[in-house]
LOTI-51542 format. One record per residue: residue number from 1; residue in three letters; chain; x, y, z negated of N, C-alpha, C in turn. Coordinates in steps of 0.001 Angstrom, whole numbers, always signed. Each point is the difference from the previous one (the first is absolute). Last residue first. Layout:
REC   nr  rest  kette      n.u      n.v      n.w     ca.u     ca.v     ca.w      c.u      c.v      c.w
REC  NUM   Ala      A        X        Y        Z        X        Y        Z        X        Y        Z
...
//
This chain:
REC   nr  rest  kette      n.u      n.v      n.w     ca.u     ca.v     ca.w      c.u      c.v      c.w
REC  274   Unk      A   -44573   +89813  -106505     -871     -466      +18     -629    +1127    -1658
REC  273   Unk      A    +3171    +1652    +4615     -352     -222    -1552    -1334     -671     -368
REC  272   Unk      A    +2595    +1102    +5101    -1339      -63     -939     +144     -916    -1130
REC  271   Unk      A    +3398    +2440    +3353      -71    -1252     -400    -1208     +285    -1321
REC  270   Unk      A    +3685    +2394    +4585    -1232     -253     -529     -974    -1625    -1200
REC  269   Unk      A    +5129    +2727    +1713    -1078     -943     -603    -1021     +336      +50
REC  268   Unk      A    +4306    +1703    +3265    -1016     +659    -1375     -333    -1409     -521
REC  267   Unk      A    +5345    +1217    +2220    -1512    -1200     -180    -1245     +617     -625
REC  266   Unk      A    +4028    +2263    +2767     +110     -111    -1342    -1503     -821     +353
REC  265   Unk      A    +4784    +2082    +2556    -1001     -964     +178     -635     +141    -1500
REC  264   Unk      A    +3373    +3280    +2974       -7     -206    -1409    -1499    -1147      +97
REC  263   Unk      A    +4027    +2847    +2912    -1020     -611     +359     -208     -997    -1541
REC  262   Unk      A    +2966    +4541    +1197      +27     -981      -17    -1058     -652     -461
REC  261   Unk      A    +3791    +4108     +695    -1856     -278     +462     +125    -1283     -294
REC  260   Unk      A    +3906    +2828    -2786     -543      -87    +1558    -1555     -867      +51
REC  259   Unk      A    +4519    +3337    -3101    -1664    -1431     +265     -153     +378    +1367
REC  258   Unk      A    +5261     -393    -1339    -1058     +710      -11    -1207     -796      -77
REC  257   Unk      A    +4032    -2438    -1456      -25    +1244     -524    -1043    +1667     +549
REC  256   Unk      A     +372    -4821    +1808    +1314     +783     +447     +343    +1657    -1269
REC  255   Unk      A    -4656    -1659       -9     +696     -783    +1258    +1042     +626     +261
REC  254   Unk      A    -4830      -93    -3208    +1456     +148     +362     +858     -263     +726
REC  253   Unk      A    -5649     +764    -1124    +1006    -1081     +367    +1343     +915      +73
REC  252   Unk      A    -3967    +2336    -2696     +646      -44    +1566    +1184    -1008     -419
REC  251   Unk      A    -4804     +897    -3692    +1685     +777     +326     +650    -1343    +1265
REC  250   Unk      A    -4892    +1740     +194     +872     -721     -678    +1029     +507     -318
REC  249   Unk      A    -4626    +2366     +280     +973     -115     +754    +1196    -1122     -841
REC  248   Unk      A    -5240     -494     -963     +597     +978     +134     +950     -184     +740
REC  247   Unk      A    -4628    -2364    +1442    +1251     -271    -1304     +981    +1322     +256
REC  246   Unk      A    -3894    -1084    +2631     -522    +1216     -907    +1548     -343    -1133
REC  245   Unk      A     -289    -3017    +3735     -417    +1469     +435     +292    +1397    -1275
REC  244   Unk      A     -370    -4730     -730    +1372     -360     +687     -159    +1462     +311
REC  243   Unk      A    -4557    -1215    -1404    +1126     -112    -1291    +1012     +571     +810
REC  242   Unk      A    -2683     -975    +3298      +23    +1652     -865     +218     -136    -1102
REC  241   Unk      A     +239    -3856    +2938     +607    +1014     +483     +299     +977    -1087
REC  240   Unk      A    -2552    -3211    -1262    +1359     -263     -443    +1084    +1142     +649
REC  239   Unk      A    -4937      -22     +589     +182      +85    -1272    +1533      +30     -301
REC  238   Unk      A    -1444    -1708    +4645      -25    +1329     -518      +64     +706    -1268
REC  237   Unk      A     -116    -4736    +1056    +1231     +710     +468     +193    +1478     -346
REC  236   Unk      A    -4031    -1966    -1303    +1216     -228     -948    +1243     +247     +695
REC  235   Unk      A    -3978     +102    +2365     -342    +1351     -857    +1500       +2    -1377
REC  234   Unk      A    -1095    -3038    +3836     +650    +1181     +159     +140    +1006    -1002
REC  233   Unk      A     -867    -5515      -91     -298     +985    -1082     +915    +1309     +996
REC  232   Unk      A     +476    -4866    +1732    -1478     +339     -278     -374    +1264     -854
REC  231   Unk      A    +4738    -1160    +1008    -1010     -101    +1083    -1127     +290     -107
REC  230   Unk      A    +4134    +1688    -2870    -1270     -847     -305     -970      +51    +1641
REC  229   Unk      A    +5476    +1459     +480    -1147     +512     -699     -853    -1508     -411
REC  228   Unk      A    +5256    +1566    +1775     -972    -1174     -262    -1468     +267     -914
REC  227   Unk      A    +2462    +3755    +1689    +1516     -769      +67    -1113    -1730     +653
REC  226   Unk      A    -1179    +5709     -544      -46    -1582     -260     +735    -1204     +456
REC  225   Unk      A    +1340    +5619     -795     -731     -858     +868      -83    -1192     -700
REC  224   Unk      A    +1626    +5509     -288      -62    -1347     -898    -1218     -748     +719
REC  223   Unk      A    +3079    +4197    +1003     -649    -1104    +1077      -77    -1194     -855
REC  222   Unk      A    +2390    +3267    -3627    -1001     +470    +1161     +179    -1370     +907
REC  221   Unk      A    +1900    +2442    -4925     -858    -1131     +300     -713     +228    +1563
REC  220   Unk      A    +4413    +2653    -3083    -1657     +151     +439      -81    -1052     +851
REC  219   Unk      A    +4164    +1410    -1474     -856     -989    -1061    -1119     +120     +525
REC  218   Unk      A    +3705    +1898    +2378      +72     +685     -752    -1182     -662    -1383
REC  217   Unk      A    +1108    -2345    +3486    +1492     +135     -728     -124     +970    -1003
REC  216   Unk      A    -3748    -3052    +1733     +878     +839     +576     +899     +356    -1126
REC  215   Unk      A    -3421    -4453     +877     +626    +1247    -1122     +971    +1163     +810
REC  214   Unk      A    -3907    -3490    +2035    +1234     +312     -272     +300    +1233     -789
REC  213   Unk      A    -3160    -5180     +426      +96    +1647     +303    +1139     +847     -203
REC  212   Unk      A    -4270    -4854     +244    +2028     +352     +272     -202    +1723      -83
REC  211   Unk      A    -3059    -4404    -2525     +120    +1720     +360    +1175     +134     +325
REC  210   Unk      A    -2926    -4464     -680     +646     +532      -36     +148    +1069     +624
REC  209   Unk      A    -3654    -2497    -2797     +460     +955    +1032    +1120     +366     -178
REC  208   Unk      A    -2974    -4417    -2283     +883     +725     -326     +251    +1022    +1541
REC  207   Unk      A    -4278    -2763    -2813    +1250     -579     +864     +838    +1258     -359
REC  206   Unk      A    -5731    -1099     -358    +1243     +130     -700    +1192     +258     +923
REC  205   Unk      A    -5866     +111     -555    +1075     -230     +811    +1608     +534     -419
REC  204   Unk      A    -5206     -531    -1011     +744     -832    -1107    +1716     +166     +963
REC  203   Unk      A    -4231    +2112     +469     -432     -826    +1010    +1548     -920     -852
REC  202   Unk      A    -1266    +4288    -1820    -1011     -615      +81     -100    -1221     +521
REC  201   Unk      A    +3916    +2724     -267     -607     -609    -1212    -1562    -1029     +241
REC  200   Unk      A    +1735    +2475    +3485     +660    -1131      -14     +126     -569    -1598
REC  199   Unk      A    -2532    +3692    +1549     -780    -1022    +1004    +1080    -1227     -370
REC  198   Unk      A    +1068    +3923    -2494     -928     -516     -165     -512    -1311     +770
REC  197   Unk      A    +4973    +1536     -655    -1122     +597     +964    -1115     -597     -835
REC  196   Unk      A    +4098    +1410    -3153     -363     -910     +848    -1135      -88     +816
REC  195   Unk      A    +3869    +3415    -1630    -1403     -158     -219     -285    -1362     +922
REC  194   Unk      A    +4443    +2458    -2816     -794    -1009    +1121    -1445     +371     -412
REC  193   Unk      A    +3101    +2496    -2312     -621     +820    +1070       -7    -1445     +785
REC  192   Unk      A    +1833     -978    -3772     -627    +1248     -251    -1103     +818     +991
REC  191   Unk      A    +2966    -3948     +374     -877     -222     -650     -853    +1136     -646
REC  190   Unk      A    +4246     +709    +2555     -742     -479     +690    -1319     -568     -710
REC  189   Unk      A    +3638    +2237    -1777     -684     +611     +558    -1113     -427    +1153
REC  188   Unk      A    +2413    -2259    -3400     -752     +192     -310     -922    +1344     +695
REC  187   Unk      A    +3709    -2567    +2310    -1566    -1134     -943     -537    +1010     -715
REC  186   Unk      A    +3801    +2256     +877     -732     -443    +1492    -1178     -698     -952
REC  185   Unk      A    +3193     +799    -2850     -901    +1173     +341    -1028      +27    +1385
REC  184   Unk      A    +3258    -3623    -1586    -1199      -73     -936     -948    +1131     +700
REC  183   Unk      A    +3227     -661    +2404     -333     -999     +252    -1611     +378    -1040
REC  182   Unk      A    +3674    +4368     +350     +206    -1477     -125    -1390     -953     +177
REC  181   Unk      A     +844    +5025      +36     -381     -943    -1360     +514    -1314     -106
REC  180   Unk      A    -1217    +2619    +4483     +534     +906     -970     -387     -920    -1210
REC  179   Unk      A     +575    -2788    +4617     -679     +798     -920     +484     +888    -1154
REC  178   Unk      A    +3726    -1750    +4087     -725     -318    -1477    -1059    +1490     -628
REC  177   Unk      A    +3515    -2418    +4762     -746    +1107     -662     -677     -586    -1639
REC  176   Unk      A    +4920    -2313    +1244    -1636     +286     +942     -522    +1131     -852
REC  175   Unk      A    +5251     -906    +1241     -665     +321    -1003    -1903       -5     +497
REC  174   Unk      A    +3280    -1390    +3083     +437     -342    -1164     -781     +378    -1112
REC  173   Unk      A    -2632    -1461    +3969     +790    +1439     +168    +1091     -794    -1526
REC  172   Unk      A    -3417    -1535    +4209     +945     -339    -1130    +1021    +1115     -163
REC  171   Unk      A    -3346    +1120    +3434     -945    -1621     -969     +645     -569     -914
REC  170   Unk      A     +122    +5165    +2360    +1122    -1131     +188    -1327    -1031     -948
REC  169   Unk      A     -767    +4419    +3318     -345     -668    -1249     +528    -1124      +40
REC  168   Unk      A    +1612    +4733    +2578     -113    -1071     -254     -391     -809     -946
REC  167   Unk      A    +1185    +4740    +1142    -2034     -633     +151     +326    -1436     -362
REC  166   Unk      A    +4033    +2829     +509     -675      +26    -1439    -1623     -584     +191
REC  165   Unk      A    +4389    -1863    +2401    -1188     +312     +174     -745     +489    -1668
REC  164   Unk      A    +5833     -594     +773    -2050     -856     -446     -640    +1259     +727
REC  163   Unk      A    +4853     -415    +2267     -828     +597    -1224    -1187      -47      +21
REC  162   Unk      A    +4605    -2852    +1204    -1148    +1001     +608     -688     +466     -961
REC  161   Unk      A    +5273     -607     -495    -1132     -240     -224    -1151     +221     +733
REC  160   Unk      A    +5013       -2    +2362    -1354    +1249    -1270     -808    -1431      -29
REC  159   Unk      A    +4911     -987     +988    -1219      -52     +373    -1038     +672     -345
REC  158   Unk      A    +5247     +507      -45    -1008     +127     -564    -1053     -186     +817
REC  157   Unk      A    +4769    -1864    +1777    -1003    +1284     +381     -947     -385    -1511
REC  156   Unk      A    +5079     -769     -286     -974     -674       +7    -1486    +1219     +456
REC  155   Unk      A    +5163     +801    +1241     -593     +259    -1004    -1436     -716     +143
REC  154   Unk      A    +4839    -1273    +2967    -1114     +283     -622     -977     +360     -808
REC  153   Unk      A    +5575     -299     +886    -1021     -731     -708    -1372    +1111     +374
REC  152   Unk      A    +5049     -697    +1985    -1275    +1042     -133    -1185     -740     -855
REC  151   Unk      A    +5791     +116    -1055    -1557    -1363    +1127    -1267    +1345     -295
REC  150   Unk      A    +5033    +2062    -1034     -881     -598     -165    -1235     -636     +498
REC  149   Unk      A    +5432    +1608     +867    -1087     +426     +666    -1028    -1203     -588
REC  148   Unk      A    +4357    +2927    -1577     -756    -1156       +9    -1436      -15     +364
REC  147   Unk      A    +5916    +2147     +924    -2213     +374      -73     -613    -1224     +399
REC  146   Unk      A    +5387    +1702    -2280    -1082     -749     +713    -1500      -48     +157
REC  145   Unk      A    +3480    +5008     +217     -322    -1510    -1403     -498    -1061    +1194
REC  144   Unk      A    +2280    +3841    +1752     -124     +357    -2014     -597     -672     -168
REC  143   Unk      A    +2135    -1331    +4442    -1145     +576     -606     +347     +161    -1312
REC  142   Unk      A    +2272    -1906    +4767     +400     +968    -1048    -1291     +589     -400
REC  141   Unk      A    +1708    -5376    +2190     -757    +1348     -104      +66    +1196    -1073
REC  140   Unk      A    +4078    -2891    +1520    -1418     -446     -133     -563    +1473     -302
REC  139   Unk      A    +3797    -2780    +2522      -23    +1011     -378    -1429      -28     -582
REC  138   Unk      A    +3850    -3684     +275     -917     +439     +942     -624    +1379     -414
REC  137   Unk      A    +4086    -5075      +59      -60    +1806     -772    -1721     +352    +1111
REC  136   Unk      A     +715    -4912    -2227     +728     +570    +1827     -582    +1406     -381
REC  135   Unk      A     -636    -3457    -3631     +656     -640    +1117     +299     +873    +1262
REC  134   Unk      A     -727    +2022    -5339     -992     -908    +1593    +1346     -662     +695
REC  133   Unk      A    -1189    +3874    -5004    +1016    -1326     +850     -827     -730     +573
REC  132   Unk      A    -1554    +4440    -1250      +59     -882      -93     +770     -998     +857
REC  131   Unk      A     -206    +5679    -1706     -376    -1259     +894     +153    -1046     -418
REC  130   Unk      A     +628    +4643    -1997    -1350      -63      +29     -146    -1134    +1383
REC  129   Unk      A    +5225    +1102     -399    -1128     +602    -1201    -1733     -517     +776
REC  128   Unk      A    +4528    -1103    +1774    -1273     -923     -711     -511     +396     -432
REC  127   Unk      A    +3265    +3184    +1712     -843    -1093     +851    -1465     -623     -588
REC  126   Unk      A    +4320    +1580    -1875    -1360    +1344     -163    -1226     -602    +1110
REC  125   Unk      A    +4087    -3254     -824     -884     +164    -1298     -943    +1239       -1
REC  124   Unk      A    +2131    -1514    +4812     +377     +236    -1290     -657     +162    -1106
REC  123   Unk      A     +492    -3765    +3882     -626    +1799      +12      +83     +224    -1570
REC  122   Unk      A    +2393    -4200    +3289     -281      -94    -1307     -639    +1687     -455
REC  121   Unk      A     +892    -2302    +5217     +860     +529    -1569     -792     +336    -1082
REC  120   Unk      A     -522    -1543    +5033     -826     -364    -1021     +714      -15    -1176
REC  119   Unk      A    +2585     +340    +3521    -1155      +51    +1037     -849     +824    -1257
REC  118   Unk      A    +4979      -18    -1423     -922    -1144     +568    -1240     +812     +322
REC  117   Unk      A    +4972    +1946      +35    -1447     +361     -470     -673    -1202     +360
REC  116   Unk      A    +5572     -426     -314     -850     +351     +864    -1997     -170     -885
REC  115   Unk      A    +4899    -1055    -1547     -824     +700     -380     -755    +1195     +927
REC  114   Unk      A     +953    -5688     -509     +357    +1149     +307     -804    +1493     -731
REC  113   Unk      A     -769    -4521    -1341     +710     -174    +1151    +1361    +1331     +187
REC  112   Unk      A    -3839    -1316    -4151     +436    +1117    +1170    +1224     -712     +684
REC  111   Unk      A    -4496    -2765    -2314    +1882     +210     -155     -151    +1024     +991
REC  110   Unk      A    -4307      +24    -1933     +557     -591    +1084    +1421      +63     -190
REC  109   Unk      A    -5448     +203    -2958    +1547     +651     +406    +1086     -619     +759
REC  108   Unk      A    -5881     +263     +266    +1433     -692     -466    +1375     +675     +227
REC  107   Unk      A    -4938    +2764    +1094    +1022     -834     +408     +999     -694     -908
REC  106   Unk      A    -5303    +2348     +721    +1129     -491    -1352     +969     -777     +674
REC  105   Unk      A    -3511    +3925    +1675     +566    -1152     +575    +1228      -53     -682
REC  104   Unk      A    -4269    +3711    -1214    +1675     -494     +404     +374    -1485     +399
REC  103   Unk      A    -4723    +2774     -373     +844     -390     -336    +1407     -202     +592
REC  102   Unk      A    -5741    +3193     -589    +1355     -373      +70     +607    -1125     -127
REC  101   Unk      A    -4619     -298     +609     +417     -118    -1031    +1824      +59     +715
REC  100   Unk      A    -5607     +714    +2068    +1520     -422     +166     +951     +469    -1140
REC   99   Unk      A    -5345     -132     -584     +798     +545     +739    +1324     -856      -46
REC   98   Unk      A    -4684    -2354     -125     +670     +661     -848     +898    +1252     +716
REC   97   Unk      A    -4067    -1379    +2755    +1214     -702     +184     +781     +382    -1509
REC   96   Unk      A    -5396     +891     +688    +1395     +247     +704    +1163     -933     -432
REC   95   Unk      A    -5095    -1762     -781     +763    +1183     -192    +1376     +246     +680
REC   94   Unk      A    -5110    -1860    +2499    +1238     -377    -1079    +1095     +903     -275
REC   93   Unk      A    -5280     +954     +412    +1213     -572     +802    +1371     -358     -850
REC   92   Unk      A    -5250    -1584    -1374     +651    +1316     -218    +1299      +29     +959
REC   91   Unk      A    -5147    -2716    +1161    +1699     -499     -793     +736    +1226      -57
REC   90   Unk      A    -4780    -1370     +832     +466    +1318     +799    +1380      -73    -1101
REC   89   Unk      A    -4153    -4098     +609     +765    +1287    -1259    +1005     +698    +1374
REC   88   Unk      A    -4034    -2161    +2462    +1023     -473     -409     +656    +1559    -1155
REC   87   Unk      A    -5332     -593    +1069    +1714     +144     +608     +201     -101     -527
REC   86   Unk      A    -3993    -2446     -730     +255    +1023     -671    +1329     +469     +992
REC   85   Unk      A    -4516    -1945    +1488    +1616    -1126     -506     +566    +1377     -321
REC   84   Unk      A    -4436      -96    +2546     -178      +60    -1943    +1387      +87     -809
REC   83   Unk      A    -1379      -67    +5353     +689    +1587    -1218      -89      +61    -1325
REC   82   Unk      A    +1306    -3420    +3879    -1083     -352    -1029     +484    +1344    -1045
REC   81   Unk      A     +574    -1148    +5582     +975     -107    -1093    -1304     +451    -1194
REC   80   Unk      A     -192    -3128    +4447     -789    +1009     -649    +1368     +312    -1166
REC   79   Unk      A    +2050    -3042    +3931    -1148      -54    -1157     -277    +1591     -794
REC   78   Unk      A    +2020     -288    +5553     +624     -573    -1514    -1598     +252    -1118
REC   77   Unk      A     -396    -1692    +5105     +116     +950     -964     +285     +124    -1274
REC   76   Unk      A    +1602    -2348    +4567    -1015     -288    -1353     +183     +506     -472
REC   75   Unk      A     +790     -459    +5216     +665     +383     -841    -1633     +204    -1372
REC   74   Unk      A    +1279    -3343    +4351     -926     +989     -179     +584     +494    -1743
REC   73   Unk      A     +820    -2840    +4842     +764     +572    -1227    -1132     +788     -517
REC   72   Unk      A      -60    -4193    +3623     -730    +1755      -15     +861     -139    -1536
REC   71   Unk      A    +1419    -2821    +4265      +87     -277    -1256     -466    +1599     -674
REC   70   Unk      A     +159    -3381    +5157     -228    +1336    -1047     -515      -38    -1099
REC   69   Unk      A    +1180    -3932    +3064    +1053    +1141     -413      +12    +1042    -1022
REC   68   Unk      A    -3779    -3125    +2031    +1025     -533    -1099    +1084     +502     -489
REC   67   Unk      A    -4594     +721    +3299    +1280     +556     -177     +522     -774    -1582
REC   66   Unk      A    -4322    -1658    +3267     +669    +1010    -1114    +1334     -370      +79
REC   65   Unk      A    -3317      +15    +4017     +770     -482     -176     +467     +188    -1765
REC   64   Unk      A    -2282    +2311    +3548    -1092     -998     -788     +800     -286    -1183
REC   63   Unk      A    +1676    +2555    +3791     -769     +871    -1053     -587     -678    -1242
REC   62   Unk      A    +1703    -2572    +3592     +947     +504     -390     -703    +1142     -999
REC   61   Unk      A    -2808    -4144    +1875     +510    +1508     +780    +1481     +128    -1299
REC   60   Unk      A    -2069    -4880    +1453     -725    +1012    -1350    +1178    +1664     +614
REC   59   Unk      A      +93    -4612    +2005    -1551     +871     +521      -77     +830    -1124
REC   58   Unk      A    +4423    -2235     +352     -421     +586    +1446    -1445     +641     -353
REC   57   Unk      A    +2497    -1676    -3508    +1000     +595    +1160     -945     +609     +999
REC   56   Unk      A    -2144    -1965    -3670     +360     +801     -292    +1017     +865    +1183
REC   55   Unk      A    -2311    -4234     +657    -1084    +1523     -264     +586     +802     -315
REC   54   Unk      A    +2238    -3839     +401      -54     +474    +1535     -798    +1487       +4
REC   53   Unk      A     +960    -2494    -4142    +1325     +339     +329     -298     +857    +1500
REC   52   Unk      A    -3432    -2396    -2247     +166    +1346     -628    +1344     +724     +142
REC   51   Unk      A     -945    -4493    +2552    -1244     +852     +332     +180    +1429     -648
REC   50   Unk      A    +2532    -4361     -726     +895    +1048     +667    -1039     +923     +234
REC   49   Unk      A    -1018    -3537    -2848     +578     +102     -339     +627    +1482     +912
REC   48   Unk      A    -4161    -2185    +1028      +21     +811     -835    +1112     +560     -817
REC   47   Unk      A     +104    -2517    +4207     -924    +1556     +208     -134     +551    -1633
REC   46   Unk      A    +1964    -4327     +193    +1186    +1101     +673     -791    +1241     +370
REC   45   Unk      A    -2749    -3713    -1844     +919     +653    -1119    +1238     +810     +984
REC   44   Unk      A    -3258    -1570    +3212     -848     +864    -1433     +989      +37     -791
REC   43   Unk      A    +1401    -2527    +3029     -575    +1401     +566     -455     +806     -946
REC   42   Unk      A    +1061    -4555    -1062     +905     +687      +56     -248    +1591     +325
REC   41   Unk      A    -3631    -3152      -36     +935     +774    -1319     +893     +582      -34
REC   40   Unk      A    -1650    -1914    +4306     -604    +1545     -702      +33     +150    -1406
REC   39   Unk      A    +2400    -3419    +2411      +29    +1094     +497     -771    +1219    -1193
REC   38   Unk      A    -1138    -4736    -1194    +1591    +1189     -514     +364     +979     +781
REC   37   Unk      A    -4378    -2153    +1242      +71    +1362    -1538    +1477      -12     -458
REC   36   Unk      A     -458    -2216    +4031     -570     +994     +183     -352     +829    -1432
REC   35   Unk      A    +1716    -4780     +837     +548    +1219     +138     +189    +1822      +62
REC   34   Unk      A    -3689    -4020    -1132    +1700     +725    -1243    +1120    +1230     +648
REC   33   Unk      A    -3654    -1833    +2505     -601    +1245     -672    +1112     -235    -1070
REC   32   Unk      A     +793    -2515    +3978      +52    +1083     -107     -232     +812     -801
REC   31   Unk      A     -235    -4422     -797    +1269     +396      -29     +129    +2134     +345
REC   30   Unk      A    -4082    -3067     -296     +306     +508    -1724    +1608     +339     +476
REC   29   Unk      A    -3729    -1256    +3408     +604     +943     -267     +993     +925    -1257
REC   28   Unk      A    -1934    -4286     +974     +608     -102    +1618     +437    +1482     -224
REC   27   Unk      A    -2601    -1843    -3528    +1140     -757      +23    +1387    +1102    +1239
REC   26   Unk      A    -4896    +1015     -811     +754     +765     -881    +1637     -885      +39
REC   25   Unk      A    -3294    -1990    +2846     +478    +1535     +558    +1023     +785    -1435
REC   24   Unk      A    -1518    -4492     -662     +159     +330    +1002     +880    +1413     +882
REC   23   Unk      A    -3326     -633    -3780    +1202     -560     -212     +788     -229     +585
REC   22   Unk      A    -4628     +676    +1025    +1035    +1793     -670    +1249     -669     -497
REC   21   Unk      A    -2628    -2830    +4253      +71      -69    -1617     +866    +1043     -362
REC   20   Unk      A     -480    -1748    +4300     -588     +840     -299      -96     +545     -947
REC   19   Unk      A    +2222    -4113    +1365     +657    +1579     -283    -1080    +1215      +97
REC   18   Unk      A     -206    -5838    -1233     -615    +1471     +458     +782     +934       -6
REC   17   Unk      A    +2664    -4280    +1110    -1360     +874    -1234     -513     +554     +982
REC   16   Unk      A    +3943    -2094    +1306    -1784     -821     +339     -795     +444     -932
REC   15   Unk      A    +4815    +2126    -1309     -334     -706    +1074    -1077    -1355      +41
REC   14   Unk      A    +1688    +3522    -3066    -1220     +131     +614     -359     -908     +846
REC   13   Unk      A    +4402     +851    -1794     -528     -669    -1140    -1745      +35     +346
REC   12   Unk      A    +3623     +792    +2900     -162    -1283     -481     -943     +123     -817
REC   11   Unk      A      -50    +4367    +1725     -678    -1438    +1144     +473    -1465     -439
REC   10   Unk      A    +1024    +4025    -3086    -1344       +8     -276     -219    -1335    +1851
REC    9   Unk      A    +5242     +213    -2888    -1154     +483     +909    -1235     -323     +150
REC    8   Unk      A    +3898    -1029    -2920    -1100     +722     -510     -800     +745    +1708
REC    7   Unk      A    +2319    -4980    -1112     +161    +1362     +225     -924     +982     -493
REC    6   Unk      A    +2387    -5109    -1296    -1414     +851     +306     +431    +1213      -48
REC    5   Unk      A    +3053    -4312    +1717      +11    +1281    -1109    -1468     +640     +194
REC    4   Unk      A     +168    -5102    +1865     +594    +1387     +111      -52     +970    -1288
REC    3   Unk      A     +941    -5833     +343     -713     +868     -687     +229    +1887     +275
REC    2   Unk      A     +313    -5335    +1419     +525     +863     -261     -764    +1064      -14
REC    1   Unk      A     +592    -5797     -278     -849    +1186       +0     +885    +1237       +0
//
């Protein structure tokens, strides 16, 4: 027996079929259509790989084009300067130079050779008067004295005080105002001249009014207002007003050793005795 190689052609492997059959035809053409999509893969990845290389040279204009060269500078404005920052101290100049200090140039004594003049001979005792021994003769400055030139020191500026407001009413003073008498004389000027309202005896109504008001400096009592009154009783705010009204002149808060204005709180009672 022998045995052929099986091919892949669609007339052995059809042969006395039907070739009418879609199996058939897709056989008889499966070589061309491979070939035919690697062509056109290829076509397609070399159109898309070189395509933005061809657009740019040739169909895109030169105006289009951007520039990669040009490099814009643009200058930055220096930062806000901040007029809160105090200037710089204003440093005193610096002092002069001392002055130049006559001297003589101290030479060693030398064997004489000869009695030829050396260069640098030895100057005579009216010489040294008012100099100093140095290393090399020089002439120095001629003044009736040395001038000492002292650091400029600054004198500290005085700040003024500002000056109080005499209208001003302070709320803590060192010394506070005080009724004429003291504490006792208040209470009893106040139990003397309360009157309690009728409509609020009658209706049983109690509690307490506070009274703000200010003492002036010279002691007189004025814009005395309610602070915290009786909600239900006007007639007891008002009662407490005109105690706080009709009180004499105090003696004046202290402050610094003068009087001055100042804001004075005080509680009434109202309170029904059985």
């Amino acid at each position: 027996m022998s045995f052929q190689p099986l091919c892949y052609q669609p007339s052995s492997v059809f042969d006395g079929r039907n070739k009418a059959y879609g199996a058939y035809v897709m056989r008889k053409i499966y070589e061309k259509r491979v070939l035919a999509s690697v062509l056109i893969a290829v076509c397609a990845f070399a159109l898309a790989m070189g395509g933005p290389v061809l657009y740019y040279n040739f169909a895109m204009g030169d105006d289009k084009k951007p520039n990669l060269n040009v490099i814009k500078m643009e200058a930055i404005e220096p930062p806000p300067v901040d007029k809160k920052t105090p200037p710089p101290p204003v440093l005193p100049p610096p002092p002069p130079p001392p002055p130049q200090v006559a001297s003589v140039k101290f030479l060693p004594p030398e064997p004489v050779e000869d009695e030829k003049v050396k260069e640098d001979e030895m100057p005579p005792q009216e010489d040294l008067k008012d100099k100093q021994i140095a290393t090399k003769t020089q002439e120095g400055t001629k003044d009736e004295g040395v001038v000492v030139v002292e650091p400029i020191v600054e004198q500290p500026k005085v700040i003024d005080k500002p000056a109080e407001d005499p209208n001003q009413i302070y709320t803590v003073v060192q010394q506070n105002a005080a009724f004429p008498g003291g504490q006792e004389a208040m209470a009893k000027f106040l139990r003397k001249n309360f009157k309690y309202p009728r409509n609020a005896q009658r209706m049983g109504i109690t509690g307490k009014v506070y009274v703000r008001f200010v003492v002036r400096k010279t002691g007189a009592i004025e814009d005395v207002t309610i602070l915290k009154g009786i909600a239900n009783c006007n007639e007891c705010n008002e009662e407490a007003k005109r105690l706080v009204t009709m009180m004499p002149a105090w003696t004046p808060a202290q402050q610094n050793g003068n009087s001055v204005n100042v804001y004075f709180s005080l509680p009434i009672v109202f309170e029904l005795k059985d």
